[in-house]
C-alpha positions in Angstrom: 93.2 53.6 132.7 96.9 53.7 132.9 98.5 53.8 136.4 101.5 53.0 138.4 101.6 49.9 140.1 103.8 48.5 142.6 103.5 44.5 143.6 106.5 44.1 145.8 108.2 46.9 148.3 111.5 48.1 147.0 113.5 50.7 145.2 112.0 52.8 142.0 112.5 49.5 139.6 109.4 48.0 141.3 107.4 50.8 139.7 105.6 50.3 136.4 102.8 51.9 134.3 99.6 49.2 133.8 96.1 49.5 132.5 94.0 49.0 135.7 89.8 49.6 136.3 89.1 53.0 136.2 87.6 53.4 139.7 83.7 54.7 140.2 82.3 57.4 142.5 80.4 57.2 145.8 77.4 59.1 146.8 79.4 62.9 147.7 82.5 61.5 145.7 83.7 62.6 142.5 86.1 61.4 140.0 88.6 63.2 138.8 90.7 63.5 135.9 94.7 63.9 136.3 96.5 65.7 134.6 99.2 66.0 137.1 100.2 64.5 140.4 102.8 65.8 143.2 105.8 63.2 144.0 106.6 63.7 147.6 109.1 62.1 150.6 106.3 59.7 151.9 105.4 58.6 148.4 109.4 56.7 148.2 109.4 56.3 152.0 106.2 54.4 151.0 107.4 52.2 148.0 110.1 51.2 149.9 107.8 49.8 152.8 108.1 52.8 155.7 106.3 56.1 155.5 102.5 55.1 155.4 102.8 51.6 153.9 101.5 50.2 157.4 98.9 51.7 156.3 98.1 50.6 152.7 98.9 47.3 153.5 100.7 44.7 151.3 101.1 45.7 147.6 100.2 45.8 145.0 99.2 49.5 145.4 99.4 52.9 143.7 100.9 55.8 145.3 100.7 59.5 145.1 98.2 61.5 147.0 99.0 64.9 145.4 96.3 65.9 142.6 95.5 68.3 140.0 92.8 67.8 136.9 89.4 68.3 136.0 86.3 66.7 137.9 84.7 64.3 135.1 82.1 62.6 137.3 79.8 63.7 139.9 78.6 61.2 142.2 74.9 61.4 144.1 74.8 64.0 146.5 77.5 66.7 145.4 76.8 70.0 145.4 80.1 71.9 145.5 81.6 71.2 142.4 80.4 70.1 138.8 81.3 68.4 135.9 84.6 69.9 134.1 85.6 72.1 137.7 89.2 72.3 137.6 90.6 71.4 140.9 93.6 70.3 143.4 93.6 68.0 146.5 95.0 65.6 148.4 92.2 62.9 148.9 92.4 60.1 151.3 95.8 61.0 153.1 97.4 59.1 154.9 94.6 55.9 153.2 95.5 55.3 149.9 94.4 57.7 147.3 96.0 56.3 144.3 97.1 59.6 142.6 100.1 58.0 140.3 96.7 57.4 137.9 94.6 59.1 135.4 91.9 59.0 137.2 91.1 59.4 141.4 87.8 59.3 143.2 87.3 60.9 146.6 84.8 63.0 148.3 83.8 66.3 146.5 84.8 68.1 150.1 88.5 66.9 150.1 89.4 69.2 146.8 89.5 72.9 146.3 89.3 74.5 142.8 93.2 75.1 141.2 94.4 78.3 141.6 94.0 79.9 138.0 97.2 81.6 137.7 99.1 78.7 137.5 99.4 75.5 135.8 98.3 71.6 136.5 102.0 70.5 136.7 102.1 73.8 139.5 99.0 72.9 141.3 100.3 69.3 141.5 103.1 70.0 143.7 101.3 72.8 146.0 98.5 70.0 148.1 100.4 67.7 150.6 103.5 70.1 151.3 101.7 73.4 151.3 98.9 71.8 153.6 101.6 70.4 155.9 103.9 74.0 156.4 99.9 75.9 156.8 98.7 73.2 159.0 102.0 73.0 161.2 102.4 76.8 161.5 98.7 77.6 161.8 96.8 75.4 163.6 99.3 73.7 165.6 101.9 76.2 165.9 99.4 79.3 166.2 102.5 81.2 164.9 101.8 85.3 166.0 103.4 88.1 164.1 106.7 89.1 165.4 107.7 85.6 166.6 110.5 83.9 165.6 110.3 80.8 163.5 113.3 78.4 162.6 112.1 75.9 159.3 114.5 73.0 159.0 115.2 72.2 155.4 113.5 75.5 154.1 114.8 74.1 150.0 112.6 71.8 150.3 109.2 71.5 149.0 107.2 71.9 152.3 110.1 74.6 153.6 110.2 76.3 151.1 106.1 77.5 151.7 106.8 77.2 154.9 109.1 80.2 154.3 105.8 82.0 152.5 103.5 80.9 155.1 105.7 81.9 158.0 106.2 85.2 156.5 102.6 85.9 155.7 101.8 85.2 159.3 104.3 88.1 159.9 107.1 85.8 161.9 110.9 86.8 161.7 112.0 84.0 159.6 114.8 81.4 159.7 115.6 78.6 157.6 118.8 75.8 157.4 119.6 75.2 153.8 122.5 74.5 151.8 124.4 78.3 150.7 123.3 77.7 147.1 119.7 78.1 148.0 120.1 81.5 149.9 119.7 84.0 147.7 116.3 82.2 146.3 114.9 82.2 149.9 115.8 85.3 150.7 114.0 86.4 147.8 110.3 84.4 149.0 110.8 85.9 152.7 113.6 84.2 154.5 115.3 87.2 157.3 118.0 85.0 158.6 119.6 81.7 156.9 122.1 78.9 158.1 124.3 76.9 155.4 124.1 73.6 157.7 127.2 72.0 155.8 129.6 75.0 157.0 128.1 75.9 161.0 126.0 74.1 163.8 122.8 75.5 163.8 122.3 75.9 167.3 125.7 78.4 167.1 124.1 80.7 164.8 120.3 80.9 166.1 118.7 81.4 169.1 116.0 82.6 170.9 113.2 81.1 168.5 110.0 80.6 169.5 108.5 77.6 166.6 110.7 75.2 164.7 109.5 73.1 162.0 111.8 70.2 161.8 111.7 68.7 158.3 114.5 66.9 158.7 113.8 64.8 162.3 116.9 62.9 164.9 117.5 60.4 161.8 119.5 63.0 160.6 122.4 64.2 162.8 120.3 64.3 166.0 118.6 67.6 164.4 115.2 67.4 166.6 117.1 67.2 170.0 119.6 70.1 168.6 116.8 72.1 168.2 115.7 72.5 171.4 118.5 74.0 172.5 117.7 77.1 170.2 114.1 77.3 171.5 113.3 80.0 174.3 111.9 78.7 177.2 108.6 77.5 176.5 109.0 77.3 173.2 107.6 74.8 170.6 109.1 71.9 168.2 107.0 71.2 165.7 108.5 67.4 164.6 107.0 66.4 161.1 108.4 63.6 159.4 109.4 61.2 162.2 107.3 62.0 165.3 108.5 62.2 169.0 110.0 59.9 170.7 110.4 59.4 174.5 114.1 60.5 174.3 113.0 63.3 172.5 110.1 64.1 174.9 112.2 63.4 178.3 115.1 66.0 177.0 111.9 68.9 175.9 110.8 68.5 179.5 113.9 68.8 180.8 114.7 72.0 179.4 111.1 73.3 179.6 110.3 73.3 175.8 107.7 71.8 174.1 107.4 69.3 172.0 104.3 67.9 169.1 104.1 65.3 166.5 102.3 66.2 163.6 100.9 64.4 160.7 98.9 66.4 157.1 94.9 65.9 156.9 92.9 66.4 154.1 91.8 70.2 154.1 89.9 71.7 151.1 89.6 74.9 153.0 93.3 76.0 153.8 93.7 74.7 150.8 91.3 77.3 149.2 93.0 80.2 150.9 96.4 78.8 149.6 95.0 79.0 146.2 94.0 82.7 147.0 97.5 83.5 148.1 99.0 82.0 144.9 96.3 83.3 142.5 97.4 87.1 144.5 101.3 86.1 143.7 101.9 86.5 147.2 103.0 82.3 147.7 104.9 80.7 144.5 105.6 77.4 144.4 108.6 75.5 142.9 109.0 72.8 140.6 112.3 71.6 139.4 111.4 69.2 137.0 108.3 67.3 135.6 108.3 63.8 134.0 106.0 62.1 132.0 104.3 59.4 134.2 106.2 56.4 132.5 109.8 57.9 134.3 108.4 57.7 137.6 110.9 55.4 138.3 113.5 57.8 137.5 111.5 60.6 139.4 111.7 58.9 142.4 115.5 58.6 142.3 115.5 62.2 142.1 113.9 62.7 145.0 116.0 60.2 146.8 118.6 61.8 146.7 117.5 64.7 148.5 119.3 67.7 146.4 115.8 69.0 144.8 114.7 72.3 145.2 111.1 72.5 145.9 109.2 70.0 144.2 109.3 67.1 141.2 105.9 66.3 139.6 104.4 63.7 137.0 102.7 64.9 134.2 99.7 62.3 133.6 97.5 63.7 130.9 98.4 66.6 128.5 
């Protein structure tokens, strides 16, 4: 099968399309075909040897983790899907799932049939951000209605469902984004927005009871910012760097509260996500989609972080 392999950490020139063994399923796996796969921040943090490549060890590897095709295989033991079952997932995460590849295998229980209203290249980009704004605002945040939730880099392609989710749940909803992206978010929920290039966020919010930082301290101290818009109390959600001990001594200090957080595999929110798109009440973006032989050229896209909502690689037709 044709996928993309990386033998050396680096920038996008270290990835490059090969035949490799198409891999074979487990008892309660099954192999899917892909005809699309989701590019994400990890998946370039990854290449370049941060993000989860601690965990994949030394290349060579294949990235991606975002999936959407048709199940071709059945291994022993599976009962919940079948032969030709169109679904989505995002096997494996944070282990390596190989998903930059025409074919994945993983257990039957870590996908969820697509969403029918919308297309592989769509379903692609919905797993990994979509379960990482649900699982954040859900089951660690608990968000209530009538709270008010603060989503750092809302654009983006896990703020931007975020925004949906948040919404859904029935929170007052605010989101930092550049001004060019307002009138879209407004449009999928947002009730108050923050052009972060023209004011200090913490001078035009307050009183917020959940943020979900997207963006982390790497980037102009925005975690520890945040915690002076919280009420007392409240919660930081901080996704894509964790917590450190500065971070946790100044939360304490002013009697917020802070969590790391890191995405699991979860076919069932990711069921109920389908049933939110299929209901058009949750749309997900995608700015561009490129054959699987520019993923090179995908991932310097992505780098340079001026995407709204998601990039995708088209794997199979």
């Amino acid at each position: 099968m044709r996928a993309v392999v990386q033998h050396t950490l680096g920038g996008p020139d270290v990835l490059s399309v090969q035949r490799v063994p198409r891999p074979e399923p487990l008892p309660t796996e099954v192999r899917v075909k892909v005809h699309a796969a989701g590019i994400n921040p990890v998946d370039w943090k990854t290449r370049a040897g941060d993000g989860m490549a601690g965990v994949l060890g030394e290349p060579p590897f294949i990235l991606g983790w975002d999936v959407s095709g048709v199940v071709e295989k059945v291994g022993f033991g599976v009962t919940t899907l079948r032969e030709g079952d169109e679904v989505y997932g995002m096997p494996w995460f944070p282990r390596a799932a190989g998903g930059y590849a025409e074919y994945v295998t993983a257990p039957a229980r870590q996908f969820a049939r697509k969403p029918e209203s919308v297309s592989h290249e769509q379903a692609a980009a919905v797993p990994l951000a979509a379960l990482t704004a649900w699982q954040a605002l859900v089951d660690t945040a608990q968000v209530q209605p009538g709270q008010r939730v603060l989503i750092h880099a809302a654009a983006g392609g896990v703020g931007h469902l975020a925004v949906q989710f948040a919404k859904h749940l029935g929170a007052h909803v605010l989101g930092t984004a550049r001004a060019g992206s307002h009138d879209w978010l407004t449009k999928l929920g947002a009730d108050e927005l923050i052009d972060y290039t023209a004011v200090r966020f913490e001078d035009a919010a307050s009183e917020v009871d959940v943020v979900i930082d997207l963006v982390g301290d790497v980037h102009d101290n925005t975690s520890t910012r945040s915690l002076d818009v919280l009420s007392p109390g409240g919660l930081l959600v901080a996704v894509p760097a964790g917590v450190s001990p500065e971070l946790a001594t100044a939360a304490e200090a002013k009697g917020k509260r802070v969590t790391p957080f890191l995405v699991e595999p979860d076919a069932p929110a990711l069921t109920t996500i389908g049933t939110l798109i299929d209901t058009g009440e949750v749309v997900v973006e995608v700015e561009e989609v490129f054959p699987l032989e520019q993923v090179a050229e995908a991932h310097t896209r992505g780098e340079s972080n001026r995407t709204r909502g998601k990039l995708v690689l088209r794997v199979t037709s």
